[in-house]
C-alpha positions as CSV (number, residue, x, y, z in Angstrom):
1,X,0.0,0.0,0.0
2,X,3.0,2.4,0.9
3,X,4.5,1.7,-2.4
4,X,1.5,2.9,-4.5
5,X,1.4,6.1,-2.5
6,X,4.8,6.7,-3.1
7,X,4.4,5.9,-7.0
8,X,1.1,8.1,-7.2
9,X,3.3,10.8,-5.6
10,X,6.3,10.6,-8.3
11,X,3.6,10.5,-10.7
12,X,1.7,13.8,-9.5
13,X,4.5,15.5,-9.3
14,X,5.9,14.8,-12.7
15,X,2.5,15.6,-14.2
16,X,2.6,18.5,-11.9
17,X,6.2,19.9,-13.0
18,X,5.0,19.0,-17.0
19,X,2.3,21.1,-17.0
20,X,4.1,23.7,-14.9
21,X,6.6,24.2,-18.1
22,X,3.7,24.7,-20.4
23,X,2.3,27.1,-18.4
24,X,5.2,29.8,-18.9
25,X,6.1,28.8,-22.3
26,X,2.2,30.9,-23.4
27,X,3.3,34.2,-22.1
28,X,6.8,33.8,-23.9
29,X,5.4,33.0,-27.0
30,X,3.1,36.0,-27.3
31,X,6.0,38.2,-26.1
32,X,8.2,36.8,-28.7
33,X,5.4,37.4,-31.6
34,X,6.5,41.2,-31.3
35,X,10.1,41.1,-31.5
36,X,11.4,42.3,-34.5
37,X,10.8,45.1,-36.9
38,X,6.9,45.6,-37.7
39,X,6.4,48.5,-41.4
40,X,3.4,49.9,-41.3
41,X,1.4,48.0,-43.9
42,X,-0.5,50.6,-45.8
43,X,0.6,53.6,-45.0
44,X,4.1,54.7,-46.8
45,X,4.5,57.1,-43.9
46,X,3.2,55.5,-41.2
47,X,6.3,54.5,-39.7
48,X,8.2,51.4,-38.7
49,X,8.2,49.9,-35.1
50,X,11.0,48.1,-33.8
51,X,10.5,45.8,-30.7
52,X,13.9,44.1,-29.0
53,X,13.6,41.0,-26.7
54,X,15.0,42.9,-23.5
55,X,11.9,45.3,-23.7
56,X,13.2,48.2,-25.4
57,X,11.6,49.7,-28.4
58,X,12.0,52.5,-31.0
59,X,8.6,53.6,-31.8
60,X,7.9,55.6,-35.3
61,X,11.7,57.2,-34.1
62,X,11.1,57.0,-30.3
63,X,12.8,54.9,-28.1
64,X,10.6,53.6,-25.8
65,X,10.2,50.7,-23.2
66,X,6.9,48.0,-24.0
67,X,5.7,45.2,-22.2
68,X,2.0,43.1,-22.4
69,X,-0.1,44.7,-19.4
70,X,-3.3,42.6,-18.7
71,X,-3.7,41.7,-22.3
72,X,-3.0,45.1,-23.8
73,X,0.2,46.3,-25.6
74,X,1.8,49.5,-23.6
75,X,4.2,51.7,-25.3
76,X,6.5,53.7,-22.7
77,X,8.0,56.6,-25.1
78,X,10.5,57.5,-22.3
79,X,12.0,61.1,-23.7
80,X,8.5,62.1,-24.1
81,X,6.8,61.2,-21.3
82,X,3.8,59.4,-23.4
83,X,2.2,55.9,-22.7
84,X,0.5,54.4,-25.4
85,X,-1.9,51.6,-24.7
86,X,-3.0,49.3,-27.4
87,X,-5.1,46.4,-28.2
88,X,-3.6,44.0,-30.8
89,X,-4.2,40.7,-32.9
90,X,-2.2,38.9,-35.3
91,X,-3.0,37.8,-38.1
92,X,-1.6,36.0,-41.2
93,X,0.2,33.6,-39.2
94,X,2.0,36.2,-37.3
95,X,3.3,38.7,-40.0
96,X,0.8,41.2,-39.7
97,X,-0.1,43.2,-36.4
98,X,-3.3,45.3,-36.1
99,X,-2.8,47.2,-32.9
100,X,-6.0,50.0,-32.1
101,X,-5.4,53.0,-29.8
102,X,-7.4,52.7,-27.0
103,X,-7.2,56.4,-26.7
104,X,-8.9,57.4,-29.8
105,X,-10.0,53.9,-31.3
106,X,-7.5,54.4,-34.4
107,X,-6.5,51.3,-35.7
108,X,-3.2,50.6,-37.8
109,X,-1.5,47.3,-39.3
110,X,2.1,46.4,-39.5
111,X,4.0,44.1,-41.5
112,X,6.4,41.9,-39.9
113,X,10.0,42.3,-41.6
């Protein structure tokens, strides 16, 4: 009887520490769908956004700080003193990204490059 306690125990806990792994690996993949440089997809002036890995970005000639804030894409432009706060989807298997102000409701689409 001891012995199937035990083996139900190891087997919990390896089930337990499996599923543990998965959990984080969600919130690094979304993170990791920004990195990169995003063009704007339709406008030729709209700028380009350039998110790095260690949180920095350089927004439309900005430098900034972003991070993913209770689901929502914020944009810290640092030497302005401006937080932008989006909403955002990917689409076409990650290439494009439609981010909407939540400010104003204007929405704009990025290509991945």
């Amino acid at each position: 009887m001891k012995k199937q306690i035990v083996i139900i125990g190891i087997v919990s806990l390896l089930i337990f520490v499996g599923f543990s792994g998965c959990l984080g690996n969600d919130s690094d993949n979304e993170l990791n769908k920004f990195v990169g440089t995003w063009l704007h997809g339709t406008l030729q002036t709209g700028g380009t956004i350039i998110f790095s890995s260690d949180g920095n970005c350089n927004y439309k000639n900005d430098l900034g700080i972003w991070e993913i804030k209770g689901g929502k894409l914020v944009i810290n432009l640092t030497e302005r003193n401006i937080i932008l706060t989006f909403n955002y989807v990917f689409r076409e298997n990650n290439k494009i990204l439609e981010l909407t102000n939540l400010e104003d409701g204007h929405v704009d689409d990025y290509k991945k490059q």
